[in-house]
N, C-alpha and C positions, 0 to 999 in steps of 0.2 A: 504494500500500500504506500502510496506517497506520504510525504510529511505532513501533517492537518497546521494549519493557524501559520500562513506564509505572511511576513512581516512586509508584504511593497505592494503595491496598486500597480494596475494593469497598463501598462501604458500600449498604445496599438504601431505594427509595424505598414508602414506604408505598404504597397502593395508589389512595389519593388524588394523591399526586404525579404519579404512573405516568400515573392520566389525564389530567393536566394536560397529560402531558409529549406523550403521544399528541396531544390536540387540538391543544395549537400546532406538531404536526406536520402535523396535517390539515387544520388552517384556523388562520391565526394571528389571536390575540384581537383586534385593529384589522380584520379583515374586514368583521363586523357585530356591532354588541351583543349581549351574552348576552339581553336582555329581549325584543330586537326585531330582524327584518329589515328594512331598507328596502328598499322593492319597487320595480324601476322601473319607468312605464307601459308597457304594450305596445309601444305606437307609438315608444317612444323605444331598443325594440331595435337599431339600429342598432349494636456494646455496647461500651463501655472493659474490660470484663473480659473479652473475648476478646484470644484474641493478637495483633499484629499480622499480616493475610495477606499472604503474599507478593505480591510487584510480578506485576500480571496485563501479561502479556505479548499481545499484539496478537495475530488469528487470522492464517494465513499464509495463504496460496493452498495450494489444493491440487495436490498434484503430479499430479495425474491428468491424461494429454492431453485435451487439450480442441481442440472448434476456434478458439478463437480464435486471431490470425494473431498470434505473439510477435515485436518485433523489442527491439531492442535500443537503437534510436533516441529516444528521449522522443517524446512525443506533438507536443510546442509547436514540434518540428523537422521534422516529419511533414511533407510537403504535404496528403498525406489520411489520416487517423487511423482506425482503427479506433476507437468507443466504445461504454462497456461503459453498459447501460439497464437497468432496472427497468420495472415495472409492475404494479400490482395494481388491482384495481376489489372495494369489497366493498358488497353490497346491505345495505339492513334491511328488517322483514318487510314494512315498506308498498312498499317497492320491487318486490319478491317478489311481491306480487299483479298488479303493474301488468301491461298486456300489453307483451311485448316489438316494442320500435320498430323498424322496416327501411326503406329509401326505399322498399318499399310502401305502408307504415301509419306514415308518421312520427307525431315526438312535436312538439310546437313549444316554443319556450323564450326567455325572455331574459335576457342575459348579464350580468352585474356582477360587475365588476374589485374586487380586493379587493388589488390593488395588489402592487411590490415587497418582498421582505421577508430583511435578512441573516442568518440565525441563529447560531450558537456562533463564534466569532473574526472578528474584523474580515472584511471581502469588500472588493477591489477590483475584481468581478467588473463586466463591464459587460453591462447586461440589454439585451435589445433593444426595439425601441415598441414601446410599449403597441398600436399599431394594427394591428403585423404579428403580435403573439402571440394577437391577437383574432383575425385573420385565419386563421390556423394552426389554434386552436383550433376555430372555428365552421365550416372544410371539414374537420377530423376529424372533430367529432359526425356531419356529413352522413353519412359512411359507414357509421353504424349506424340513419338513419334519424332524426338529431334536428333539427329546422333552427327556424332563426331564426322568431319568432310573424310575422303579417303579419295584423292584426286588421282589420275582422273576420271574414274569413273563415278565418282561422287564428289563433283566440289563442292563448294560451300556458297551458299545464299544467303547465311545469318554469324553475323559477329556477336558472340554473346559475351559481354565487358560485365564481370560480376565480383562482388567486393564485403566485406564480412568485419565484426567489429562489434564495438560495445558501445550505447548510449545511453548515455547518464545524467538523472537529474541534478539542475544546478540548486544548492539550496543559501541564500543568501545570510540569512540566520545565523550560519555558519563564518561566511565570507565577509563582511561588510564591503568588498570593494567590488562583487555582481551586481550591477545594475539591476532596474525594473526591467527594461528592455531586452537584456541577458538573458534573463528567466521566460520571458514570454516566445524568443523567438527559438530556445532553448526544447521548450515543449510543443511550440507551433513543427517543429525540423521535426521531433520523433514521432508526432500523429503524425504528418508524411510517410512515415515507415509503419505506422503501425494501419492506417485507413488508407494511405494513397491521398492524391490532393483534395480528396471530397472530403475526406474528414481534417485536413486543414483546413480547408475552406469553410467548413462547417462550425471551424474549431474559433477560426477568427471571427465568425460573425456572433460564435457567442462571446467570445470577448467584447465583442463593443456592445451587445446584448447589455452586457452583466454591467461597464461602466454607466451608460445611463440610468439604469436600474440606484447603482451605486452614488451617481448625482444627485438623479432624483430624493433618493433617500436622505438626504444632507439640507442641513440648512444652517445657517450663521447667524446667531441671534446678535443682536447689539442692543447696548443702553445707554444711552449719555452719561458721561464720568465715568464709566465702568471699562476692564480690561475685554479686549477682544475675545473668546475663550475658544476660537476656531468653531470647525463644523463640528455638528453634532447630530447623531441618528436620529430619524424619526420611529424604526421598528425595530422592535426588539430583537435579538441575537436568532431565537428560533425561527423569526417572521422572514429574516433574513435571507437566513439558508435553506427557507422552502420558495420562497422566491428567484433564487439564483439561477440565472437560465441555464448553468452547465447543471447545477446539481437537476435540476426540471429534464433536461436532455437525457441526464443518465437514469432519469425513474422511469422512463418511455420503455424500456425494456431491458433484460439481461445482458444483452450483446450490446446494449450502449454505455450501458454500467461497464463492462470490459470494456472497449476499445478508451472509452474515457482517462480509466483505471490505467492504461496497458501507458497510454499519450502521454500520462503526469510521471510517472514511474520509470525506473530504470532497467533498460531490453538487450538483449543483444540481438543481431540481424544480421541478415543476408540480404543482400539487393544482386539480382540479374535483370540486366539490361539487353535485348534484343535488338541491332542494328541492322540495314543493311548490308549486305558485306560489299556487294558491287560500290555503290554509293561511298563508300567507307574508304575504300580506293581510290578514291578520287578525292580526299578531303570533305567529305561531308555528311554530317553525323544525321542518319535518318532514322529516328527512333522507329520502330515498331510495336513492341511492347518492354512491358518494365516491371517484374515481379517484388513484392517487396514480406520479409518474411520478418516477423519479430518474436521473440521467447521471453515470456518474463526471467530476468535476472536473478532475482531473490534467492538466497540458498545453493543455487546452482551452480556448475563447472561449465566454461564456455567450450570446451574440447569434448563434452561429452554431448549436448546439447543442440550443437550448432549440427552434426551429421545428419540426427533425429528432425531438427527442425526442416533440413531440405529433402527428405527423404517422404516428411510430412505436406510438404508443399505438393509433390512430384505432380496430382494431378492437377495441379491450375497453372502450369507453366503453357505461357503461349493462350489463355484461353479469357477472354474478357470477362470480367466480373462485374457486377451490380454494386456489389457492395463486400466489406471485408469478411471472410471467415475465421469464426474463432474458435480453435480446439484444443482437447484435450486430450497428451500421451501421456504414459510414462517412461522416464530415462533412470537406469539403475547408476547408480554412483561407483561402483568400482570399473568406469572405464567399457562398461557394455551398453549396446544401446537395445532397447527395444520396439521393435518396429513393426510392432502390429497395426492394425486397421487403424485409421485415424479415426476420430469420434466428435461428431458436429456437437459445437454451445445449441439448442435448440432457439431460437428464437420463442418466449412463450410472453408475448404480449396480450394485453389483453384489449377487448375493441367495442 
């Protein structure tokens, strides 16, 4: 769970920020240059006058039953842990045309590492080889039908530039020299990875939601002769926080309660990105599609973890989604993983 009772008011990232914040969620800027892809050969696939808003309190869980298995134990004590997953795959319109890949009519592709990567607070996360998360990676695509090029009787059509790592909340409580602005584009980057841009976009509109809400709430009494005493609530603490339109977003159902949860909180992930490959040779980065995987952190080893999480992705690679899915495996902590069936959060709203 995140931290509850964050000491700074929400300040908003322009909309330029915003996609800054998304992309090095999606791909962080040392992957490949903004100007250029490097392609590997085939054969080597191997405002000050507002008031201040009140301290935005963390989204809770929702109380709703759910299946997940609740124990009381910490995760790091587990022998075999339940972990809480993301996943989103979103196309663009050149991806959209393409025809869709299956081990009937695969696609071919080669792979480039774009490396480990820590974001928002220090990590002493340990990642696993480079060799086994290629490995992991390249029998997932299989089972939509992607596979390694093997020129030339199979070149390659798809550059898949994919990148893995830990994101962490900032907490300033801690820090005094993290901005407002630090913390917000902080958690705006990791719902990127955890919903894709809908649930950024989602995410910022409830921030300006919740500051006028937070205006509103505020007023500055004055008396003649008397000292300024700032703004001051007009509702009480409880009236508050059922008002809040993020906590309002994550009561709508289970899977908002997570992804909310997943956004504020500390993840590790895998982002694979889908290029052109023709296009790509020639300098020019034509997205296709862009998977984005996240693992709640808590308790967990990122070497054990992060195989399970792509192995759990396998089927929504290449394949447009609606909206994120969110499940749940278990990973044994002595260095095995378990890779049984994946197990859908149910959506159980009610209407």
């Amino acid at each position: 769970m995140p931290r509850s009772g964050f000491t700074f008011s929400w300040i908003f990232l322009p909309a330029g920020l915003l996609l800054r914040a998304t992309l090095s969620a999606a791909e962080p800027a040392s992957a490949a240059p903004s100007s250029a892809i490097s392609v590997p050969p085939a054969a080597a696939a191997a405002p000050a006058s507002k008031p201040a808003a009140a301290p935005a309190a963390a989204p809770k869980k929702s109380g709703t039953p759910s299946p997940w298995m609740f124990s009381l134990l910490p995760k790091s004590f587990q022998k075999n842990p339940n972990v809480e997953m993301t996943v989103i795959t979103e196309m663009t319109d050149d991806g959209k045309k393409l025809p869709e890949s299956s081990p009937q009519s695969p696609a071919y592709f080669v792979a480039q590492s774009a490396g480990f990567h820590s974001l928002g607070e220090p990590s002493d996360a340990k990642p696993p080889l480079p060799a086994e998360l290629e490995d992991a990676l390249k029998k997932a695509l299989a089972a939509n039908g992607y596979l390694p090029a093997d020129p030339p009787a199979h070149p390659p059509s798809l550059l898949v530039i994919y990148s893995w790592g830990a994101h962490y909340a900032l907490h300033p409580e801690d820090d005094p020299s993290i901005s407002q602005a630090m913390v917000e584009r902080n958690i705006l980057d990791r719902a990127g990875l955890v919903g894709g841009t809908q649930l950024a976009d989602k995410l910022k509109k409830l921030f300006q939601l919740k500051d006028d809400v937070d205006v509103t709430n505020h007023f500055t009494p004055s008396a003649a002769g008397s000292l300024d005493p700032g703004p001051q609530s007009i509702l009480d603490p409880d009236l508050q926080e059922f008002i809040d339109p993020i906590e309002m977003f994550a009561r709508e159902s289970p899977k908002n309660a997570f992804v909310i949860s997943q956004a504020f909180d500390d993840v590790f992930f895998v982002v694979a990105s889908a290029y052109d490959y023709a296009a790509a040779g020639q300098h020019e980065r034509r997205l296709l599609w862009r998977t984005r995987m996240t693992v709640d952190a808590k308790g967990i080893a990122m070497n054990d973890t992060l195989p399970t999480l792509i192995d759990t992705a396998a089927p929504y690679f290449g394949r447009d989604m609606p909206e994120t899915e969110t499940l749940v495996k278990r990973a044994l902590k002595d260095g095995r993983v378990d890779v049984g069936t994946p197990r859908v959060v149910p959506d159980n709203r009610t209407h």
